[in-house]
C-alpha positions in Angstrom: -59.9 50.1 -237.1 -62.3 51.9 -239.3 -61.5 54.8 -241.6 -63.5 57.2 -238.5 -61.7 55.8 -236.0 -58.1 56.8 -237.8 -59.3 60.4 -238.8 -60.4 60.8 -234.6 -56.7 59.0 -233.9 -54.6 61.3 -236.1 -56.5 64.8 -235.4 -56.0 63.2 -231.4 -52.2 62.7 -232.0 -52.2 66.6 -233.7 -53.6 67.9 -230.9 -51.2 66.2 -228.7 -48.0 67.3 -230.7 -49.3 70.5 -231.1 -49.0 70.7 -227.3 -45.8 68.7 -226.9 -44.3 71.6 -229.5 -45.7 74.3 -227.4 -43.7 72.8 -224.2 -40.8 72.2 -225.9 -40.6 75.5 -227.2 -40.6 76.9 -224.0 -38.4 74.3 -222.6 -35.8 75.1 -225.1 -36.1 78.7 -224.1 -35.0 78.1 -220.8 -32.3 75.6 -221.2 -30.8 78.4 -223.3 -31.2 80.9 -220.4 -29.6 78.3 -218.1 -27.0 78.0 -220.6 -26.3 82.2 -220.8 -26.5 82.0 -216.5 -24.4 79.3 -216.4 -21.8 80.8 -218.6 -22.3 83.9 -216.6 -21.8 82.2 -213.5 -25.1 83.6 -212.3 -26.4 80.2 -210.6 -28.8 81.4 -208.3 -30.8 82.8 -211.6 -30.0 79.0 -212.7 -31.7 77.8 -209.7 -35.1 79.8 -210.5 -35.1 78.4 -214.5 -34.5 74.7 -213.0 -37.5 75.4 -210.8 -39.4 76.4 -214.2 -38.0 73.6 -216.1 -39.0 71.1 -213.6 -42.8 72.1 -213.8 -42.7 72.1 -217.6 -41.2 68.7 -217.6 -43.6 67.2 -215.5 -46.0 68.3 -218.4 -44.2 67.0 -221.2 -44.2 63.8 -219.3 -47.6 64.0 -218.7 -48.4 64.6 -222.0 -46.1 62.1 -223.6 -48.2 59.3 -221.3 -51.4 60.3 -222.7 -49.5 60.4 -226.5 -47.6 57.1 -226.3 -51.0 54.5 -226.8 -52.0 57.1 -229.7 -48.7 56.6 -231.4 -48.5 53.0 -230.9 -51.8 52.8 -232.4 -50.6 55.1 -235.9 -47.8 52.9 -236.1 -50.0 49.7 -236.1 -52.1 51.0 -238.4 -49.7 53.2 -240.1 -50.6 52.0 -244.5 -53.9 53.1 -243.4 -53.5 56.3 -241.3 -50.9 57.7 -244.0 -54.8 58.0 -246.3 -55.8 60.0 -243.8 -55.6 63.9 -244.5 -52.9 65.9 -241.8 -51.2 62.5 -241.3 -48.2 63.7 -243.4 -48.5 67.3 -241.3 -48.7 65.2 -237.9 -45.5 63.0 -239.0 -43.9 66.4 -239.7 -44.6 67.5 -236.6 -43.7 64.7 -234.7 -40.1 65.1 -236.5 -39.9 68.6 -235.7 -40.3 67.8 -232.1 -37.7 65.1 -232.4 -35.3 68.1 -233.9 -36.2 70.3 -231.1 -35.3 67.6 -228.4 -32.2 67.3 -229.8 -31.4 71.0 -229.9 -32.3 71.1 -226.2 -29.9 68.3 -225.4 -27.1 69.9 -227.6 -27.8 73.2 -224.8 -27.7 71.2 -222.2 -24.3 70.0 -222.8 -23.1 73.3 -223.0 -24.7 73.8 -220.0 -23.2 71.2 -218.5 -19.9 71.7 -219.8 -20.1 75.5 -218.7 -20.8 73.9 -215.4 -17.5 71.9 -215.2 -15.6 75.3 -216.1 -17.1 76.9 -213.8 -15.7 74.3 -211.1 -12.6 73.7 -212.5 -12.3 78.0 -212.2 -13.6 77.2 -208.5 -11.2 74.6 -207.8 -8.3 76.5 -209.3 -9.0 79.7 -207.2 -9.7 77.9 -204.3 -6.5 76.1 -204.5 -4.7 79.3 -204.8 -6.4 81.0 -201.9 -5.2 78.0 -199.8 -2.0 78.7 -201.5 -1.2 82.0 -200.4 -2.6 81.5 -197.2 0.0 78.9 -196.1 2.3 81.4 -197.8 1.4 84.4 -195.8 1.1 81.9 -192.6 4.9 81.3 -193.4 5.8 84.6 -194.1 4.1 85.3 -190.8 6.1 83.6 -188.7 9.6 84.9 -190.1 8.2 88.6 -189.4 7.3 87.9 -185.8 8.5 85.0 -184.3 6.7 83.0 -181.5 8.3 84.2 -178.6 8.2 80.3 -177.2 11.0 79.7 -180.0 14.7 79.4 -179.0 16.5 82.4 -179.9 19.1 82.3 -182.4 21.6 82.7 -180.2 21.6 82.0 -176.5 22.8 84.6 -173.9 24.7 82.3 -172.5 27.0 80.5 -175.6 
């Protein structure tokens, strides 16, 4: 690969990265939103980031396809790319969007795990309601007896 060929290959790759930071950024943004509605319980407003996320995704994905044979090709030719000028900035970058990945995984488990809370909480008060409605369906029944039930005493012993 000529020297020409590299300097095309890494300013390609910057471009890419550049883009793959700008959807990442906003990616992050929303997984912290769903985080704050999940926490908040709000999961129709959850419903409306996923819808949001999903699009984004499907760029990132779209993006990383068209990124993948330009990194393979830096990393085969790696000695002679690093001479290249922005090849240390576009190795920076690519590490900062490594970092921000990982950041948006880390809010996604407290998604997540606000999620579970949020069922256990559901489970809990839906276990109560059933509860006190067997409760108050017994208490029911000593306050006005089926009149189809044998009295306590018979009129006639």
């Amino acid at each position: 690969m000529t020297y020409a060929d590299l300097v095309r290959l890494v300013d390609q790759y910057r471009l890419g990265i550049e883009a793959q930071l700008r959807l990442l950024g906003q990616l992050e943004s929303i997984a912290a939103r769903q985080r704050d509605v999940t926490v908040a319980r709000n999961f129709e407003a959850f419903g409306a980031e996923a819808d949001e996320r999903d699009n984004l995704t499907r760029s990132l994905v779209t993006l990383e396809e068209h990124l993948r044979p330009l990194r393979r090709q830096l990393t085969e030719h790696r000695r002679d790319a690093e001479l290249v000028p922005g090849f240390a900035r576009v190795a920076e970058r690519h590490r900062q969007a490594s970092e921000l990945v990982t950041r948006i995984l880390t809010t996604d488990h407290d998604s997540f795990r606000a999620l579970a809370d949020a069922d256990l909480a559901r489970r809990a008060a839906l276990s109560g309601l059933e509860q006190g409605e067997m409760t108050l369906a017994a208490y029911r029944k000593v306050l006005a007896p089926s009149i189809a039930h044998p009295a306590l005493v018979d009129e006639r012993g």
